[in-house]
Structure formats: C-alpha cells, structure tokens
N, C-alpha and C positions, 0 to 999 in steps of 0.2 A: 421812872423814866428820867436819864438827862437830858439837858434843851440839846435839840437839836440845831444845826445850823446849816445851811446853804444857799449858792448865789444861783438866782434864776437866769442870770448868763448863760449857765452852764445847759440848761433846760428848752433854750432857744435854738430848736435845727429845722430846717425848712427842707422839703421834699420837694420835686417839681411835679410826682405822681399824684401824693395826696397829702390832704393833712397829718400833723404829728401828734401824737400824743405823750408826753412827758410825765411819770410819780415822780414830784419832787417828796411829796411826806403819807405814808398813809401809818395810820395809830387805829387801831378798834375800828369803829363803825366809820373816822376820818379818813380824807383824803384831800391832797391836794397835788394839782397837776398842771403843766401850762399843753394849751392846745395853741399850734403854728401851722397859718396858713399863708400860702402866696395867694397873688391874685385869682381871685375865682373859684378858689376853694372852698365848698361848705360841709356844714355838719348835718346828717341827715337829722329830721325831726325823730323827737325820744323823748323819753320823762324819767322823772328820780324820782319812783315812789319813796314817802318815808321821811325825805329830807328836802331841805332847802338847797338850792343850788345859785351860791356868792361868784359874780363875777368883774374881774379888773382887766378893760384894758390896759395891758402895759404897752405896745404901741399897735399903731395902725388905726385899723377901725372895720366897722362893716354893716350889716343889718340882722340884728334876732327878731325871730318871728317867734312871739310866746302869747300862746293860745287863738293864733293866726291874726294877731298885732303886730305890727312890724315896728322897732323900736330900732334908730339910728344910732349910734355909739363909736365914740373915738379913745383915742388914747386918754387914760386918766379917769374913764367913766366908770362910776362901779352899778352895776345893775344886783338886783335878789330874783329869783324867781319860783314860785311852787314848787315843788318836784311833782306834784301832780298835772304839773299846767306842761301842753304840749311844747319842744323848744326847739328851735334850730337856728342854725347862724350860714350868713354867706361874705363873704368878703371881698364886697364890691368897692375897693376902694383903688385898688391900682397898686397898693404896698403890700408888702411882708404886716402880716396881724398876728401878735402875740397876744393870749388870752390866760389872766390867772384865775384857776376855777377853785373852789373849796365846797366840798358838801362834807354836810357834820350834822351830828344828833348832839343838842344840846343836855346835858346830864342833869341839870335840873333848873330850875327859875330862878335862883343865887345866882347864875353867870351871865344873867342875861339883864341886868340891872347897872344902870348910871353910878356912878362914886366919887 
C-alpha cells in the first residue's frame, strides 16, 4: 500500500435534513470517517462490536451518551470508547460539529507500544 493522503476540509458538508456521513480512508477491517452535524442533530445509539471506536472533535461540540453516561466534549477533545458499550451523540451546542471517528483492529501488540 502507498501513504495515502487527504484534507478533512474536504469531508466537512452539513445537511439541514440530517447528519453526514463522510469515508475519508477505509483499508482491511479500518476506517475512518468524519460525522457533520448542525444544530440538533444526533446520532441514534449503536455499538461497534469487535473494535474500539477513536474520536476527535475537530470543531464544535455536543454530548455522547456511552453506556447511558453522558460525557460533554468540545472542539480538540479526543474521546475511545468500547465498541461493545452502548453510544450515541447529540449536538447541543448551537454550531456546526465535526466529528473525526476511526475504528480499527489492532494487528498485533508490537503497534500498540511507547518508543
């Protein structure tokens, strides 16, 4: 595989109906993808058997309820959560919320070590 490359600019489109969903990368069992919501927009609850599910606010903010804990998050916050544990997001925040998400299967315990 060669590196890949692209600008999440590009990934960023807002609906007035509903949220967005954007593949910026998926490889094997990877993916990554930005979710775009306006005001009031949420993600219904769901889970990712299997994997861990990384997330980055890039802007805005709102509230994830994961395993019916409600955890506050702004721009810049990066959250993990199970993929077994229940999740969902609402974006009560009054702005435009971009969300960078990645779920991935770690290939083995070599990649997951400090250096």
């Amino acid at each position: 595989m060669s590196v890949k490359q692209a600008n999440l600019q590009e990934y960023i489109e807002y609906s007035p109906d509903n949220f967005t969903k954007r593949i910026v990368f998926k490889e094997g069992e990877s993916t990554v993808f930005v979710l775009n919501f306006t005001a009031n927009q949420s993600l219904p609850k769901h889970k990712h058997p299997g994997t861990n599910v990384y997330l980055l606010v890039l802007s805005g903010g709102g509230t994830f309820t994961i395993d019916g804990k409600d955890v506050k998050a702004k721009a810049n916050d990066v959250l993990v959560a199970d993929g077994e544990e229940e999740f969902a997001f609402v974006n009560d925040t009054g702005e435009n919320t971009s969300l960078y998400v990645m779920l991935n299967k770690v290939p083995s315990e070599q990649y997951v070590q400090n250096i």
